[in-house]
VMD Tcl script that draws the C-alpha trace (Angstrom):
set ca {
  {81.36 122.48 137.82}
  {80.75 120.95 134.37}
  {83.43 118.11 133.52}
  {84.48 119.11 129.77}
  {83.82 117.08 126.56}
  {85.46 116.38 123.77}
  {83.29 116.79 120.60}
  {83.71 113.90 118.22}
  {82.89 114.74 114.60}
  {82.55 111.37 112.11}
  {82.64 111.60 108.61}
  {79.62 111.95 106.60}
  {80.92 109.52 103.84}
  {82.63 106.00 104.94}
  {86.47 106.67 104.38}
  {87.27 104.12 101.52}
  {90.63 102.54 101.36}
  {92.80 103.19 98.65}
  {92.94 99.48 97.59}
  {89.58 99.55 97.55}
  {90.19 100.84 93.32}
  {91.40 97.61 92.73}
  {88.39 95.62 93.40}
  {86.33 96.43 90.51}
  {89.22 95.64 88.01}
  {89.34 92.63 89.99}
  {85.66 92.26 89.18}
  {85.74 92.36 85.45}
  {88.93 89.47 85.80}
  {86.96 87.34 87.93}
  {83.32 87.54 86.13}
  {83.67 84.88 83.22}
  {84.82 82.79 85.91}
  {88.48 82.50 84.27}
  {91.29 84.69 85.21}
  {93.46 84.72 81.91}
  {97.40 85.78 82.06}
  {97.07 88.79 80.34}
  {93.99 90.16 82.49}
  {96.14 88.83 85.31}
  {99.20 91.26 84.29}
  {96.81 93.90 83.46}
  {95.71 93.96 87.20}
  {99.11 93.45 88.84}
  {100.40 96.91 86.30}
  {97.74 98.51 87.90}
  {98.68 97.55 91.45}
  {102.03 98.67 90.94}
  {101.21 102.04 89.53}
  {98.77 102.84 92.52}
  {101.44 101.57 95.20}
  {99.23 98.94 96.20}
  {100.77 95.03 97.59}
  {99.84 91.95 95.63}
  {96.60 90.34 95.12}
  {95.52 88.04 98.11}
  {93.40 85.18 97.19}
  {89.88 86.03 98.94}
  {90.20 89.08 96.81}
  {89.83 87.04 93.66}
  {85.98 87.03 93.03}
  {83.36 89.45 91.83}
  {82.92 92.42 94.04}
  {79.37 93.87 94.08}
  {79.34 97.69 93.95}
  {77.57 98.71 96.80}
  {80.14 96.77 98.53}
  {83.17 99.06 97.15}
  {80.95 102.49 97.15}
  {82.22 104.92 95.53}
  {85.91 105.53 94.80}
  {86.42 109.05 93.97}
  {84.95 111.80 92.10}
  {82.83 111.64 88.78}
  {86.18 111.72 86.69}
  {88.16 109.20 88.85}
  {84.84 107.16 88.51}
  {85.45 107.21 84.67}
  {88.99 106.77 84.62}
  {88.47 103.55 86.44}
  {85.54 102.68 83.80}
  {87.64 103.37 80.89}
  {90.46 100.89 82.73}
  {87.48 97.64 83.24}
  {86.36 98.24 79.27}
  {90.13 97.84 78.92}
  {90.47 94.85 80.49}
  {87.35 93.61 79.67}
  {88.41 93.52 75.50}
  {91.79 92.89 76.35}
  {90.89 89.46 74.58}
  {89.26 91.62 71.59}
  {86.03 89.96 72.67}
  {84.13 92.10 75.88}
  {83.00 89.11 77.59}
  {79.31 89.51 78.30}
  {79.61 88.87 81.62}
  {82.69 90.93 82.21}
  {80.40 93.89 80.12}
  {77.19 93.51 82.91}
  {79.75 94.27 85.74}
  {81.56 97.47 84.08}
  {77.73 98.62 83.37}
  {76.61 98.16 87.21}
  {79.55 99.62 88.55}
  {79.04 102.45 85.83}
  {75.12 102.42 87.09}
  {76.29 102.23 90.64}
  {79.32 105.56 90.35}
  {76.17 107.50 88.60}
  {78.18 107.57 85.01}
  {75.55 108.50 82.94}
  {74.45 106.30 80.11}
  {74.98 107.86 77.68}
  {78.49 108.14 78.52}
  {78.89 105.07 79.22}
  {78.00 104.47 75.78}
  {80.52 107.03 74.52}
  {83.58 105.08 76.86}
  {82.45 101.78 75.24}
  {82.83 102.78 71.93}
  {86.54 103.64 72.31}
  {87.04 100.81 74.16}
  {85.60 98.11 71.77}
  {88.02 96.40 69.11}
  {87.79 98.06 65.94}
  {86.21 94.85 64.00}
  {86.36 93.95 60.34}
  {83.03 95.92 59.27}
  {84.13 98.63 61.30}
  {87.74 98.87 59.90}
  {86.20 98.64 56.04}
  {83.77 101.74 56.91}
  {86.90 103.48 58.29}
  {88.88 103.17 55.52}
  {86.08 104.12 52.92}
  {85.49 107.08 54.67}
  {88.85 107.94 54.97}
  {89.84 107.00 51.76}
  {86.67 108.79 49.72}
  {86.57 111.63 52.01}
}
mol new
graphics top color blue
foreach p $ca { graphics top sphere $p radius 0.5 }
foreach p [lrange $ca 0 end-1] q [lrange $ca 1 end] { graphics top cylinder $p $q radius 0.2 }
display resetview
């Protein structure tokens, strides 16, 4: 007779870990190659909402993003976008270093650019010029 088999089926898609969503916050912190307190705290929030442990120190650089993949779906994609433009004007500033890694994990996740656009306009500080135009329009209708 015929000795049976097992059929093994693999996933089509490498199975990401969850902690793996971390890594491109940690990105944005790490690219101006100074991890300030309140970027710091904005990452360790994060890890305690998603259940995740603490930061380990080999995790503390810039993460390309081929080497995370993707992370979700198209909207968890964004959600995590919105989060780096977050931290990355947490200083009121967008660092343009912390900016180039948002846009080539936004590139990367296949966020369109346009969107992209749309995500870093809400994100930005308001600014002086931009707070005057505001107001006029608000105030002469």
């Amino acid at each position: 007779g015929v000795a049976p088999t097992i059929r093994i089926v693999l996933p089509t898609t490498p199975v990401k870990s969850h902690r793996s969503r971390i890594l491109p916050l940690v990105s944005v912190m790490a690219a101006d190659g100074r991890i300030k307190a309140e970027e710091r705290s904005f990452v360790e929030r994060f890890l305690v909402e998603e259940g995740l442990e603490p930061l380990e120190d080999h995790e503390l650089r810039v993460h390309r993003p081929h080497e995370v993949g993707s992370i979700g779906t198209a909207l968890e994609s964004e959600k995590l976008i919105a989060l780096m433009l977050q931290l990355a004007y947490i200083d009121q500033q967008g660092d343009s270093s912390e900016l180039r890694v948002v846009r080539a994990f936004a590139r990367e996740w296949g966020v369109a650019p346009e969107r992209l656009a749309e995500l870093e306009r809400a994100h930005q500080p308001m600014g002086w010029s931009k707070f005057v135009f505001k107001l006029k329009s608000i105030l002469l209708g």
